[in-house]
C-alpha atoms as one frame of an Amber mdcrd trajectory, in Angstrom:
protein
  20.475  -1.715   6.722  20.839   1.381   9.269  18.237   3.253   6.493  16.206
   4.826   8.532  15.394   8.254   5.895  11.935   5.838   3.782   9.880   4.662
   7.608   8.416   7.853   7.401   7.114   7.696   4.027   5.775   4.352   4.714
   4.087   5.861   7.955   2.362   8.755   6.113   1.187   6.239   2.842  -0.502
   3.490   5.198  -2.472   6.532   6.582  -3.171   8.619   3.552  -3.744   5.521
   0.974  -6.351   4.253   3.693  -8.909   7.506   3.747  -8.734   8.047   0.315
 -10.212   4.723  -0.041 -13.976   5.898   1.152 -13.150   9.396  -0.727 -11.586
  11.230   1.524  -9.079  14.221   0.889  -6.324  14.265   3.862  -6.312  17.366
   5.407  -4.181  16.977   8.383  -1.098  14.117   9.930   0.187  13.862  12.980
   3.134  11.732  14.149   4.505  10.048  17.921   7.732   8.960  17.729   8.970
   6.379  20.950  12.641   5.507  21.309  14.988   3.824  23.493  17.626   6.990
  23.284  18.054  10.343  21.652  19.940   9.977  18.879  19.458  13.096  17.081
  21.150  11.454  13.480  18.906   8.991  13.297  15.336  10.915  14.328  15.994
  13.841  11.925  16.211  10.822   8.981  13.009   9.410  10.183  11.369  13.085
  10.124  12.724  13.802   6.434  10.783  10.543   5.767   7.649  11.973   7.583
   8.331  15.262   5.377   8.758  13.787   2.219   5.452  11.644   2.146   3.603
  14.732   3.400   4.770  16.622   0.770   3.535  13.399  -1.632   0.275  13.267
  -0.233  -0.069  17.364  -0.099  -1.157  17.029   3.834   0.624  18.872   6.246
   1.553  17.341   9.515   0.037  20.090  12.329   1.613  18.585  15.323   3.915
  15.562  16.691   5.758  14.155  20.047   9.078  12.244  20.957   9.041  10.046
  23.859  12.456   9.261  24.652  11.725   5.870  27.059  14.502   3.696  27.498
  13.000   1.633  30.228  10.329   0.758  28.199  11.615   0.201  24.455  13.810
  -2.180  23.990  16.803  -2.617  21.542  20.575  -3.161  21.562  20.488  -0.409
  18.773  18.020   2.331  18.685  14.923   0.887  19.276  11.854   3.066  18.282
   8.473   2.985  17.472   6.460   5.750  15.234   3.035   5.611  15.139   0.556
   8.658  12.808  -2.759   9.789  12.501  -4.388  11.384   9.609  -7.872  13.350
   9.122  -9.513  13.614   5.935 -12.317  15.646   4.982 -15.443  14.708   2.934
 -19.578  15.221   2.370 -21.539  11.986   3.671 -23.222  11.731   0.337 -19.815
  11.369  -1.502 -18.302   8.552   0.577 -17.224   5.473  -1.341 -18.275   2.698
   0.350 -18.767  -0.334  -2.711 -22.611  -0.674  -2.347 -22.488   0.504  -5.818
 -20.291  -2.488  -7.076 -22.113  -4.706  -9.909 -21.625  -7.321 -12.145 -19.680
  -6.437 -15.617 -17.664  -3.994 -13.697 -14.219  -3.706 -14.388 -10.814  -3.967
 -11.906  -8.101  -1.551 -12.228  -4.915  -2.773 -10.426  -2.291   0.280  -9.675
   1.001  -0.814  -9.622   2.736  -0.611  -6.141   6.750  -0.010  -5.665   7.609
  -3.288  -3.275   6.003  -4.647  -0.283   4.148  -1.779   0.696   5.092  -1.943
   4.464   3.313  -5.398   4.764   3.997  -9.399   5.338   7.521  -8.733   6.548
   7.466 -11.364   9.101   7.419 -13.907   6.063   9.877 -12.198   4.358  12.051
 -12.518   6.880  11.563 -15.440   7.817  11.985 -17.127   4.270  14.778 -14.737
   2.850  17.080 -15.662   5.874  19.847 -17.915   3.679  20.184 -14.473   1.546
  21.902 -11.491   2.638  20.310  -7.735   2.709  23.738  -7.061   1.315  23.192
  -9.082  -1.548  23.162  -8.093  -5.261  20.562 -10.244  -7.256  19.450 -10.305
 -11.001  16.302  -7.826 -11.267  16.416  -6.785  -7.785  19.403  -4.881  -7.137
  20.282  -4.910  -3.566  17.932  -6.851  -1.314  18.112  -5.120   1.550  17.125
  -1.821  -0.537  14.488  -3.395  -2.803  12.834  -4.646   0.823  13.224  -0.976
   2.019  11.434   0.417  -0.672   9.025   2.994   0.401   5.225   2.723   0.116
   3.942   4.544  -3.063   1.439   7.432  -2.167  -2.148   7.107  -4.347  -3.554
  10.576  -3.244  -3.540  12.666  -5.989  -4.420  10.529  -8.962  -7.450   9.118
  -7.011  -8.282  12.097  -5.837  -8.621  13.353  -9.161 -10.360  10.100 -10.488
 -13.000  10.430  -7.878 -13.756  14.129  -9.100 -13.789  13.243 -12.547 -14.846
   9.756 -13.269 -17.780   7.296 -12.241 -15.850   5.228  -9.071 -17.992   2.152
  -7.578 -14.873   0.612  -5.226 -11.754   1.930  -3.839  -9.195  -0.557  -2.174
  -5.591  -0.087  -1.082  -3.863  -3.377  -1.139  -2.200  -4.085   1.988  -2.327
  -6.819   4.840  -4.701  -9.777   3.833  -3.756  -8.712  -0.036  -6.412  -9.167
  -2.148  -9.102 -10.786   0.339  -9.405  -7.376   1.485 -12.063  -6.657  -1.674
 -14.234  -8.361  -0.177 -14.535  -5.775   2.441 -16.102  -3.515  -0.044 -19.195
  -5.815  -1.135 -19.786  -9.553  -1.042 -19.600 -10.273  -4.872 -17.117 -11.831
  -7.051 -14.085 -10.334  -7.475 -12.444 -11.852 -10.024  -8.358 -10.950 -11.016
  -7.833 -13.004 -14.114  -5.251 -10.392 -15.863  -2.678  -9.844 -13.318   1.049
  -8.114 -14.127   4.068 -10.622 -13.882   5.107 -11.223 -10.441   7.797  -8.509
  -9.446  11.539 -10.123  -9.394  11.337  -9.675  -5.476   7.968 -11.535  -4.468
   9.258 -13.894  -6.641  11.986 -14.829  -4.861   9.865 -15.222  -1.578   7.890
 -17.434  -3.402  10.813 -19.562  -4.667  11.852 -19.596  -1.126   9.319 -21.822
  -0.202   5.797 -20.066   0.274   2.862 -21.489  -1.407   1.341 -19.357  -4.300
  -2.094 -18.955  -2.104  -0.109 -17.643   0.810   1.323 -15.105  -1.755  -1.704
 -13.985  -3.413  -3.084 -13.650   1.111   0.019 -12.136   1.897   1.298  -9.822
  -0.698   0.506  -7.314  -2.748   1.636  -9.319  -6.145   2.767  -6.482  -7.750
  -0.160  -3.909  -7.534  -0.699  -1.513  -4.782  -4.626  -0.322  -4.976  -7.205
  -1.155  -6.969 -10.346   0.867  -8.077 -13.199  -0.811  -8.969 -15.699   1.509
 -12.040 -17.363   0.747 -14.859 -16.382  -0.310 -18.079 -16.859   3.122 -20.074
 -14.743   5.241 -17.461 -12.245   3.048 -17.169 -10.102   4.766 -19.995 -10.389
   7.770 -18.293  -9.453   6.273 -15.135  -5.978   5.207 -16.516  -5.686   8.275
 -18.286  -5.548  10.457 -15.454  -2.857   7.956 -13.552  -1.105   7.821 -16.665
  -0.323  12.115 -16.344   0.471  11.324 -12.836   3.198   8.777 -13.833   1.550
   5.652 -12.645   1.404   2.376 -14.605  -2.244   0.499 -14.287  -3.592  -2.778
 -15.350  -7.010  -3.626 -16.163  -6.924  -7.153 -13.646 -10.384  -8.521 -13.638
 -13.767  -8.323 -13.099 -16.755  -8.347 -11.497 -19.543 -11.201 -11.244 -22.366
 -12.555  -8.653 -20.154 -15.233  -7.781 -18.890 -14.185  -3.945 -15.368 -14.372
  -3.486 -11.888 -13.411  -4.659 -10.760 -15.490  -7.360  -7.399 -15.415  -8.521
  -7.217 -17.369 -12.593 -10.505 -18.808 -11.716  -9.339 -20.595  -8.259 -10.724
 -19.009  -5.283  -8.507 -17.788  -2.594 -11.179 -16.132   0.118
């Protein structure tokens, strides 16, 4: 697509959406940026990218390198690779870690804004008989709906975690929703999902199993914080003000495992 002005704001999101998940409050970025040439153009979109999500996630990036290394990274383009760190800041006896996760607890699901910078390989390798060019009912273009940067959880949780009872915090990347389990081994049960977004859709009419989907993507909902049952109006309250739709998806129970409509998935 030669869009090169949203990588950055996926870089900074799959860093800052990750601390915040124990509790954390980012307090610094940095960035390494590899590439086959200099091609100034292209590097100062991929740095408004960087700025943008920094400015997002309110975490400033102190420091950064280019490596221009054509011997090394390969390409027939501009071939590049950006890689970022982030530090967060918080007291040992406030880290969220999902030992407090019980039974009768409820599932918020936070709605995420596309793929979320993860199972691309599939995508690709299913979407190839469309075009990125393409126009298509409830997508728009596909090559922009695909390019659609990560959304950045930082300030709503943030503010959740300072003023509501949180037992689990999970950002919903790679591995989808088998990564609760990381959290506690319990039952995590997502019986009230949203409608599949018009794009995963289409990968799944494309020939991947509905499993693979619910392994693979994130189905429409980005994080997921885990509290219960009396905060959880608060809790949607606060990402409400911030402009974020949530879903009350499921539940807790004894049962170990993720189950998605009662059928178990991991």
């Amino acid at each position: 697509m030669k869009k090169f002005d949203t990588i950055g704001i996926d870089c900074i999101a799959m860093n800052v959406n990750d601390i915040i998940c124990i509790g954390a409050t980012p307090i610094s970025f940095v960035d390494y940026i590899a590439a086959n040439k200099n091609d100034q153009r292209i590097l100062k979109q991929i740095v408004s990218g960087l700025v943008k999500g920094a400015k997002k996630s309110s975490v400033p990036i102190v420091g950064g390198e280019t490596a221009i290394m054509p011997d090394l990274i390969s390409g027939s383009g501009f071939g590049f690779d950006l890689a970022g760190m982030v530090v967060g800041i918080l007291s040992k006896k406030k880290m969220i870690l999902g030992k407090s996760i019980k039974p009768n607890d409820v599932i918020i699901g936070i709605k995420s804004s596309g793929l979320h910078s993860n199972g691309y390989s599939l995508a690709r390798k299913v979407l190839k008989k469309h075009s990125l060019k393409e126009r298509l009912k409830g997508i728009g273009t596909l090559g922009n709906a695909l390019l659609s940067p990560t959304e950045i959880y930082v300030k709503p949780v943030l503010e959740t975690i300072e003023k509501c009872t949180i037992h689990g915090l999970a950002h919903i990347t790679g591995g989808s929703f088998t990564k609760l389990l990381r959290l506690k081994q319990i039952g995590f049960h997502l019986d009230s999902l949203p409608r599949v977004p018009p794009l995963m859709q289409l990968i799944q009419d494309c020939g991947v199993k509905s499993d693979e989907m619910y392994k693979t993507f994130n189905m429409g909902i980005g994080f997921c914080i885990i509290s219960p049952q009396n905060e959880v109006k608060k809790v949607r309250k606060i990402f409400k003000k911030h402009k974020m739709t949530t879903y009350e998806i499921g539940y807790i129970d004894k049962n170990k495992g993720v189950f998605i409509k009662s059928k178990k998935i991991a």
